[in-house]
N, C-alpha and C positions, 0 to 999 in steps of 0.2 A: 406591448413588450417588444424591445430591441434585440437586438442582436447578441449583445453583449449580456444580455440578462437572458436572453435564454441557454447561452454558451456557461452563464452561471450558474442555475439551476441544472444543467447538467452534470455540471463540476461536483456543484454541490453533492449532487445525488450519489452519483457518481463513488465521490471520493468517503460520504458515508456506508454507503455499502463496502468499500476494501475497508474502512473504517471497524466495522461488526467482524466482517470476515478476518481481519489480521487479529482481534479479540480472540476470537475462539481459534485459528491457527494457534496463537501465543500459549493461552489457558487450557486450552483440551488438546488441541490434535498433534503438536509438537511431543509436550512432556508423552502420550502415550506411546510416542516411537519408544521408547528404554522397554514398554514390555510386550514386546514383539516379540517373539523368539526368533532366535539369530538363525535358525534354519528356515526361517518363514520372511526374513528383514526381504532379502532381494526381493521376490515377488511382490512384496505389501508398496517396499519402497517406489518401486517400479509402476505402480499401479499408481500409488499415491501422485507422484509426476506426471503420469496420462492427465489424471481426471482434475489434479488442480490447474493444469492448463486453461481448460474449458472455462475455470472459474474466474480467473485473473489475468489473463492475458488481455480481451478485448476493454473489462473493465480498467485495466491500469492505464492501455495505451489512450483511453477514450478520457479518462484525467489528466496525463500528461499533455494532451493535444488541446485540451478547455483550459487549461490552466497555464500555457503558455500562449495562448493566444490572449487572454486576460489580463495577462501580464503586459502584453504591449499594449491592447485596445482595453483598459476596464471600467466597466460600465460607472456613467455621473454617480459622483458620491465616492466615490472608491481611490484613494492614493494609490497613485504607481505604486510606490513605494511597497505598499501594504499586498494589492497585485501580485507584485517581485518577490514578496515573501513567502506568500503559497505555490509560486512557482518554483522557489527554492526550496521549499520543504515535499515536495513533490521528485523533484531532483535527489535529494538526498535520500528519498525512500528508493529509487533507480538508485543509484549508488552504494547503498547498504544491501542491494538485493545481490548486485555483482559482485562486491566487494565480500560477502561474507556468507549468505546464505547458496546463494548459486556453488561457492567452490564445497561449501560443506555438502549439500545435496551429492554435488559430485564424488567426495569422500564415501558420505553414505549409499552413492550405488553400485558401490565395490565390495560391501557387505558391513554389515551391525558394527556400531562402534559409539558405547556408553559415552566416551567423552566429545567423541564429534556432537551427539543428540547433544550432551551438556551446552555445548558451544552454538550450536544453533538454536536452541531455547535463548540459552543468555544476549546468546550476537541478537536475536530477533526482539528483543524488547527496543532496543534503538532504531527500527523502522515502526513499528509498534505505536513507539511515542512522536516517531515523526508523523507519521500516518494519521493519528489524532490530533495533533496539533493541527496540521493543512485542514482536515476537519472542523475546528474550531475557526481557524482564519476564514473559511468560505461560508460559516452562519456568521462571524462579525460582517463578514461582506455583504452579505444578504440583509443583514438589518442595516446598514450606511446607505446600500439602495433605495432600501425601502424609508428612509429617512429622508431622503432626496426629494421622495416625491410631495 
């Protein structure tokens, strides 16, 4: 195994685990911010920011970083092209994160607000689905490799 293919199976892994965990972000743990009680949001919210750090910081940055090096160097078998494309859908889940859920968070840790939750449920399906798609692109990559050999 090369370089580029271990760099893949990292990605891979990688990016299916934010894969599961943006599921269950999306499905359970978003919609139950609405029944928090609002004298209880700050602290819960508050908490919730600590400990989801822990769980997505090192795994996002460690996708962003295989997945842009893949894109320049991708392993035999693999279109740039195609590369360029999970690096872009990578990109774009960074970009929906700043763009939409980072300022809502920010909203929500000034206290309870039904429509902000509404809007970061709804805003988060578009990382959600990007998040899965890059998913999807790094098992077709995985089988073009393994087609190679």
């Amino acid at each position: 195994m090369n370089l580029s293919h271990g760099l893949l199976l990292i990605c891979v892994a990688t990016t299916w685990y934010l894969v599961g965990l943006i599921w269950l972000i999306q499905v359970v743990h978003y919609p139950l911010f609405e029944l928090i009680p609002p004298d209880a949001f700050l602290t819960y919210h508050a908490a919730h920011l600590r400990r989801i750090s822990f769980v997505v910081i090192l795994p996002m940055l460690l996708e962003l970083l295989t997945a842009m090096v893949l894109a320049v160097l991708p392993p035999a078998g693999v279109p740039h092209w195609f590369a360029w494309l999970g690096a872009g859908l990578v990109l774009v889940v960074w970009g929906l994160t700043f763009a939409l859920q980072t300022p809502q968070h920010g909203l929500l840790a000034q206290g309870y607000a039904a429509s902000t939750i509404r809007a970061l449920v709804e805003g988060n399906w578009w990382r959600t689905f990007a998040w899965t798609l890059h998913g999807v692109v790094g098992l077709a990559m995985l089988v073009m490799v393994r087609e190679q050999r």
